[in-house]
N, C-alpha and C positions, 0 to 999 in steps of 0.2 A: 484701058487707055482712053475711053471713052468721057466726055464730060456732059453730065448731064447738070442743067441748070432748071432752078425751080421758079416755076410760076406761081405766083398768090394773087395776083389782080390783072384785070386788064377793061378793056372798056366793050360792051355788049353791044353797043347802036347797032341797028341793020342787021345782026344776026339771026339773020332770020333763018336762016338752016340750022341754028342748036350747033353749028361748032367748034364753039368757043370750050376749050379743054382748061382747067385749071393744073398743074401739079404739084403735088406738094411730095417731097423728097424727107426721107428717116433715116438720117446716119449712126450708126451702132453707139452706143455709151460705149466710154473707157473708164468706166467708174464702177463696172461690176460684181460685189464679192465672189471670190470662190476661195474654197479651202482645199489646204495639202497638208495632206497627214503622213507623217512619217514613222514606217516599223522598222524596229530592229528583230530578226531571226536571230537568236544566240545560238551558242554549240550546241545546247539541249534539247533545240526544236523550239523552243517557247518567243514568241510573238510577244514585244513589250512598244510602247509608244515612244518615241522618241523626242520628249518636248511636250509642248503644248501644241493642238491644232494650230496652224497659222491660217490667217485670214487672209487676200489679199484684196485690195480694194481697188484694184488698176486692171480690171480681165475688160476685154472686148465682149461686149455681148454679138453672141451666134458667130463669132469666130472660132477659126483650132487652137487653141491654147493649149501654150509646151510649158511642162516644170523640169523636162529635163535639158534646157538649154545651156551652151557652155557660156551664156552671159546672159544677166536679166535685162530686158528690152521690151519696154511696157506698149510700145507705138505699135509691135508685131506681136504684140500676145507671147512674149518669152520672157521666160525666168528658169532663174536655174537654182533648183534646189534637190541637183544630183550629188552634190559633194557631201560623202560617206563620212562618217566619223571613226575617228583612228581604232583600227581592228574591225572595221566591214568594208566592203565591197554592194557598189550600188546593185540592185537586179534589175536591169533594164526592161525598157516598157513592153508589157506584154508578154514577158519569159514568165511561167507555169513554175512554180519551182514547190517542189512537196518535204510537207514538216517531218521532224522525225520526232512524231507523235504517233499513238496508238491506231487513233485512224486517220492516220497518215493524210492530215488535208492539205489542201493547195491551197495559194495566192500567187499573183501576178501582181505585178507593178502596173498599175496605169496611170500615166504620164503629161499625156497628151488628149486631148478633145475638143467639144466644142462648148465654151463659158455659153451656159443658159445664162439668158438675159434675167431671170426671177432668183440667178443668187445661189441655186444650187447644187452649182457642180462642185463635187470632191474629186481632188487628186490622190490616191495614195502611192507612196512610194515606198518599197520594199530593202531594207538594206540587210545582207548576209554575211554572219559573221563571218571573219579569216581565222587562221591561224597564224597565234601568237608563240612566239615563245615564252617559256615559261623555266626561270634557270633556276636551280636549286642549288643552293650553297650549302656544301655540309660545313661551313666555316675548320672548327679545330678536329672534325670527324671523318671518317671517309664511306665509301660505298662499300656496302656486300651483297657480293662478291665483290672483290675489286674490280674496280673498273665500269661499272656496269653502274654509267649515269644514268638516273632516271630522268633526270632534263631531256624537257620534248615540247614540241608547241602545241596550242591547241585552241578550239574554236574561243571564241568571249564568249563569257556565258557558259562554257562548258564548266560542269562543277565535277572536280577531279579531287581523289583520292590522297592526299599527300605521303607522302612514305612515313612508316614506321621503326620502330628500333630494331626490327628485323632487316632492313633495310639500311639503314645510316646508323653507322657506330664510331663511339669513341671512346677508350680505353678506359677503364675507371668513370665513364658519363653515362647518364640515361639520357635520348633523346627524349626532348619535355615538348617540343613542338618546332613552329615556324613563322617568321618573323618579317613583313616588307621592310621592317626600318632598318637601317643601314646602320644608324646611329642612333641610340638609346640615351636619356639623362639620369643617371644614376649617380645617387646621392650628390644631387650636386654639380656633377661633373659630365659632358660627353664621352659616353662608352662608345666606342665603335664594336661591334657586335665580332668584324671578322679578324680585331688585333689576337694574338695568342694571350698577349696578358689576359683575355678574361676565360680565368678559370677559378673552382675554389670558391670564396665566397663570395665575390665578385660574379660569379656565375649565378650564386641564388641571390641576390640581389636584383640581378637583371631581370631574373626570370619573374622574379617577384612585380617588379615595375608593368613588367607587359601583360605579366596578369592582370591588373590593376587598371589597364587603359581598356577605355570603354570606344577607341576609335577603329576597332577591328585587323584589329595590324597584328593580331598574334592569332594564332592556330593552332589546335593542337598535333599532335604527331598523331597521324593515323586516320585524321579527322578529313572534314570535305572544305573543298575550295575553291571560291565560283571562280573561273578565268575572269579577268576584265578585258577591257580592248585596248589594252596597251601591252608589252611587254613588261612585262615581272618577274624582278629579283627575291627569291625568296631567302633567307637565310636560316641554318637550323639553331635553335636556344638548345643548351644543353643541363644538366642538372646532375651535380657531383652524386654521385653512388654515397649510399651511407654505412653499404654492407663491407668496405674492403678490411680485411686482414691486417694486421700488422703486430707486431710482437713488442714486448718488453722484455730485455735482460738485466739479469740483475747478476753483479760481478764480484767477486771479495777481492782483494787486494790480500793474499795471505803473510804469514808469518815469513811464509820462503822467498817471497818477492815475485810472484809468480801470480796473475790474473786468472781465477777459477770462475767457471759459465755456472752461478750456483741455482738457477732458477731461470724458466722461460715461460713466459706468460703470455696466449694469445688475447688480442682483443679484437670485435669481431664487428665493431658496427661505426669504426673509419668512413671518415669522410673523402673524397679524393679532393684533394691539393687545398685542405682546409686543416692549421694544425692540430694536432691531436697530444693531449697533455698525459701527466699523469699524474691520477687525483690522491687522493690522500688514502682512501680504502687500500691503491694498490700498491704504495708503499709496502713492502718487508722489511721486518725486523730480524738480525742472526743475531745469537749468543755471541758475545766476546769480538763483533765487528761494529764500528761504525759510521753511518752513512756521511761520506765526503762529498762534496763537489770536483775532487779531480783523483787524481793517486798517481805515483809516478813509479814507474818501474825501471831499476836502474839495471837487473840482471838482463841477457839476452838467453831466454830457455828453449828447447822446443816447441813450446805451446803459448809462448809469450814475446812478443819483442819490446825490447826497451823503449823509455820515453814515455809522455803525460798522457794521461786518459781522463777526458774530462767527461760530464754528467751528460745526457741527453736526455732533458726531462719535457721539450716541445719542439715540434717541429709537425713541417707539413706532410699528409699520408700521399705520398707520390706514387706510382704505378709505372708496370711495366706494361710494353704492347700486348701482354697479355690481359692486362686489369690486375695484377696479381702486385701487391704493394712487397717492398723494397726496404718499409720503414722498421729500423730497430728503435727503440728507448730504450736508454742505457743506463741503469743506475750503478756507484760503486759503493762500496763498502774497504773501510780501512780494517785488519787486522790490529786487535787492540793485547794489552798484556795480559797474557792467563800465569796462576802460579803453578808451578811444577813441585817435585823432591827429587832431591836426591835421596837412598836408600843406602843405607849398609849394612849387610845381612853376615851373621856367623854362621857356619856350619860344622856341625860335629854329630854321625851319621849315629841315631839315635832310633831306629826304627821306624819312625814315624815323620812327618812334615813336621806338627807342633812340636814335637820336643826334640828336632833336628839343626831346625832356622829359626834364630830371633833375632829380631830389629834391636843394630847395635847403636844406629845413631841416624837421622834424618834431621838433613836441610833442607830449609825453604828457597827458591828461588822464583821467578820470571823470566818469560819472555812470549813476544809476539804468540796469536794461536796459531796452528797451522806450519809454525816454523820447524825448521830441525834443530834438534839441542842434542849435546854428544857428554858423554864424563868424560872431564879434562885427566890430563895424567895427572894433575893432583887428587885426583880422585882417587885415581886405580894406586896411587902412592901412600894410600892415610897408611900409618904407623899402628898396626894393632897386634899387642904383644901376645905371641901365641898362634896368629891367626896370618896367611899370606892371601893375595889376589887371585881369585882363579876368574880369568876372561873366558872361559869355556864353560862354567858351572852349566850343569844341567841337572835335574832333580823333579822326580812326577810332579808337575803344578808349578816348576820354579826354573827359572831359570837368566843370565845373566842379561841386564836391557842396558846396553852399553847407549845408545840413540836411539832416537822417535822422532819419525819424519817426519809428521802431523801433529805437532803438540796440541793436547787439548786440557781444560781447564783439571788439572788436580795428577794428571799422571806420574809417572816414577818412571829414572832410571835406579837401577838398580843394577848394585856390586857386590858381588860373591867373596867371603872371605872362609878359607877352608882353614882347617883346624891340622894344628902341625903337634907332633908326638911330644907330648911330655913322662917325667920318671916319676911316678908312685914310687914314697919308698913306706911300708909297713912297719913299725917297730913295735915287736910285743913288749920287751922287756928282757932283761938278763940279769932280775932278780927274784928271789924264791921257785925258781922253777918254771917262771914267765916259757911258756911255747906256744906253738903251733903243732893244732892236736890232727892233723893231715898235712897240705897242701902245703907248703909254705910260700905265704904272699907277700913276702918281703920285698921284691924287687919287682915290678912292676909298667910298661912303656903302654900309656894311655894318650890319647887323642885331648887336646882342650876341650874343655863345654864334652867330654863325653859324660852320659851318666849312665852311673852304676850302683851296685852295691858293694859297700864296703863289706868283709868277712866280719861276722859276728859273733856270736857266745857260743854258737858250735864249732868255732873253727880257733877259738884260743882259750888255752887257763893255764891258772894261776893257783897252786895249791893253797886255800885258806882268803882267797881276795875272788873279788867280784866284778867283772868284767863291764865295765860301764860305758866305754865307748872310744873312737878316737880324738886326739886334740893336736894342735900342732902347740903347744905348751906339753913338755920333756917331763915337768915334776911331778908330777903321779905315776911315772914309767916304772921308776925304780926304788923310789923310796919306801920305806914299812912301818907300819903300827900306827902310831895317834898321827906322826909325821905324813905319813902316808893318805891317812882320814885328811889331815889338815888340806895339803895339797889337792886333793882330789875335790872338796868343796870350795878351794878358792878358785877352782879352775871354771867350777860351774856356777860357781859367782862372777866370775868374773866378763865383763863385757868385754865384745873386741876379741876373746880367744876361741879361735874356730873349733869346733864339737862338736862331734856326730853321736847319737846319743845311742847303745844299743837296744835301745828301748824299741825301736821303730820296726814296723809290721813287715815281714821277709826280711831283715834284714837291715844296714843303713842305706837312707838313700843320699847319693853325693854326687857333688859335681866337678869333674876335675879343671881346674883352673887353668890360667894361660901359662902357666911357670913351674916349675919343678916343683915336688909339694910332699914333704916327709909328716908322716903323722905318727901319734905316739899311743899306746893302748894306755889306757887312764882305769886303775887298776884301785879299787878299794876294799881294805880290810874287813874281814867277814865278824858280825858283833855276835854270832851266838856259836863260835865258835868253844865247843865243849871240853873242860877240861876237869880232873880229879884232882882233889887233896884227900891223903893219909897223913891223919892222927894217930904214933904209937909211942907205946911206951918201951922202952928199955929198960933192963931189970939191971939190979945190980954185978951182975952174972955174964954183963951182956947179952942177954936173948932179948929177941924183936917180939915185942908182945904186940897184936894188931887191934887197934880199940876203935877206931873212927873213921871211916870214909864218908867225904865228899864232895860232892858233884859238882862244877861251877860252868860259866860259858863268859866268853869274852873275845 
């Protein structure tokens, strides 16, 4: 409160006692530099500079000089350079505050002093980080365990651990990292990171791009991440699996109208929610079907319901909450025409399969494979003279194939026709003593198609004729001599007249026909048949005189 006024001159005369005082008066500069240095303490302990030193050119020299004032006021030695930067807390003048470093050193804030006049005073001030939040967006994925956010705040500066795929999952996704951008340019266009649309290849696209930025904005999953001093949204990138599962079916469309599962084919390295095709390698080809794009099914079966079935040959590999894909591809196949026969078979029980059943007549036909085909009753109706329908035939290796459920290319039905009784009649002869030297086989009731032996040269003669075989031609039966010859060689000249020759080994071999069948022994005159002539003479007397015998054959 006091005013002191200075003196620089005055006048000396008469002073003769010395005292006269001069004074001269030093008011502080307000032009002093001093510097204030600002730390930031991060979550990690570590001491970084904040800025550049500041200068300032306005300190009182040899006054107390505040930098933590709540307004700068240069007339009083105050300024205020307490205000923190977003995510610290200032550490007031002269609090001790220890790093979390190894050896654990201290600093204090100092604030306040007095500005040397030569410029040298430093202020430093100390600022400690806060805790931030730090939120974690699993965007289209969630937490595991459920529930169990790992959003939590934490110092600036703290470099934290970001969660793993152990941690954040999504169904069919690999967690590929973490993202601050909210919003990505992909191809082109703004992706927002947390819409559902981006999954599939939109997914690696994204992921691709953030790869690709060199501005720090992506992270990987599992990787480290410094806090900063703001509040931070992080978001997770995700990355479609390439392992999922998915099938191909492959379908026939058969002959019966009925959709057969003919083939199932895994494939193993599906993308999720990115299409999956099917390439030419895994095309199948079936015998006697061919690949449609639809097929319609018009029966309603157990195993089939009516209505179009069309191709699925692309579509995207979707997943369930397990990861486990959903996806079929479905190829069809149409049922194309195979040929079949019909068969008709005689029987006339012969000992043997070969010489019991022979093919009396086969038609060709078609129809779808796989269908059912049946013998129509005109089948079981043909007219075969001799022979009737048996729909029960059975026979070791044979037997009656009325239908086939499954036609396949070239099969048979087949119909049985059995063999009905016909009358063998024998006719030796009933001239020259024409018999039967035993048995007599005149009358006879034989099976059609049965074979046998006709009775031979031991079972018939003819005194003086020669047993040559049966015919159904009458004239050599009974007639005799050159008549006889004659007949019997135009018989075996002749074409067209059925003959069984008795020439043949055990006996003849014959087949009896489908109709009643008379045959006749074919009987010729023996040429060296022996006979005598006598030469005699008669006398006058009448006496037989005997002069000449001889021998002849005819």
């Amino acid at each position: 409160t006091s005013v002191y006024t200075q003196r620089i001159h005055g006048h000396l005369a008469g002073d003769t006692a010395n005292t006269t005082v001069f004074d001269l008066y030093y008011e502080p500069r307000n032009d002093i530099d001093f510097r204030v240095i600002r730390w930031a303490i991060s979550g990690d302990g570590s001491v970084t500079q904040l800025g550049e030193t500041e200068t300032i050119h306005q300190g009182i020299a040899d006054r107390t000089g505040y930098v933590d004032a709540d307004s700068d006021e240069a007339a009083n030695n105050r300024w205020n350079r307490k205000t923190a930067p977003e995510g610290y807390r200032f550490l007031e003048h002269g609090v001790w505050y220890t790093l979390n470093n190894e050896a654990e050193d201290k600093v204090r804030t100092i604030a306040e002093g007095i500005i040397e006049a030569d410029g040298s005073t430093v202020f430093n001030l100390y600022f400690i980080a806060t805790e931030l939040p730090l939120t974690l967006n699993t965007t289209q994925g969630g937490w595991y365990p459920a529930g169990v956010d790992l959003s939590k705040s934490y110092l600036a500066g703290k470099v934290v651990t970001l969660p793993g795929g152990s941690n954040v999952r999504r169904s069919g996704y690999t967690l590929a990292g973490w993202t601050t951008r909210a919003t990505v340019t992909v191809n082109g266009g703004d992706v927002t990171v947390t819409d559902p649309s981006v999954k599939g290849q939109l997914a690696k696209d994204l992921l691709q791009v953030l790869e690709g930025l060199d501005d720090g904005s992506f992270y990987a999953a599992g990787g480290s991440f410094t806090m900063p001093s703001t509040a931070t949204t992080l978001y997770a990138i995700w990355s479609p699996r390439n392992d999922i599962s998915y099938t191909i079916e492959y379908w026939k469309h058969t002959g019966a109208d009925t959709l057969v599962l003919a083939d199932v084919i895994t494939v193993t390295n599906g993308e999720t929610d990115i299409n999956a095709s099917v390439t030419d390698e895994q095309v199948k080809t079936y015998e006697h079907y061919q690949r449609t794009s639809s097929v319609t099914v018009a029966a309603t079966s157990a195993s089939t319901t009516a209505g179009t079935y069309n191709e699925v040959t692309n579509a995207p590999v979707t997943v369930d909450a397990d990861g486990h894909s959903t996806l079929a591809l479905k190829l069809y196949y149409e049922a194309q025409n195979v040929t079949y026969y019909v068969d008709w078979f005689l029987f006339t029980d012969n000992s043997t399969a070969e010489r019991s059943i022979r093919l009396y007549q086969r038609e060709e036909r078609s129809a779808k494979v796989d269908s059912t085909v049946a013998a129509t009753q005109a089948d079981k109706d043909l007219s075969i003279i001799g022979y009737q329908f048996d729909a029960d035939f059975a026979y070791p290796g044979h037997k009656s194939t009325l239908s086939i459920d499954q036609l396949a290319e070239h099969d048979a039905l087949e119909l049985y026709f059995t063999a009905l009784d016909q009358t063998l009649t024998l006719v030796v002869g009933t001239s020259g003593g024409a018999r039967w030297t035993g048995t007599d086989y005149g009358t006879q009731t034989v099976k059609a198609g049965k074979l046998d032996t006709l009775p031979g040269t031991a079972y018939v003669e003819r005194l003086g004729y020669t047993f040559l075989g049966w015919s159904t031609d009458s004239r050599a039966n009974v007639s005799t001599g050159q008549d006889n010859i004659d007949k019997a060689q135009a018989i075996l000249a002749t074409e067209g007249i059925t003959f069984f020759s008795a020439s043949a080994v055990g006996g003849l071999d014959f087949e009896m026909p489908s109709n009643n069948l008379t045959l006749y022994a074919v009987w010729q005159p023996n040429t060296n048949t022996k006979y005598v002539v006598y030469q005699r003479r008669v006398t006058s007397k009448g006496k037989l005189l005997f002069e000449v015998k001889e021998e002849h054959t005819a």
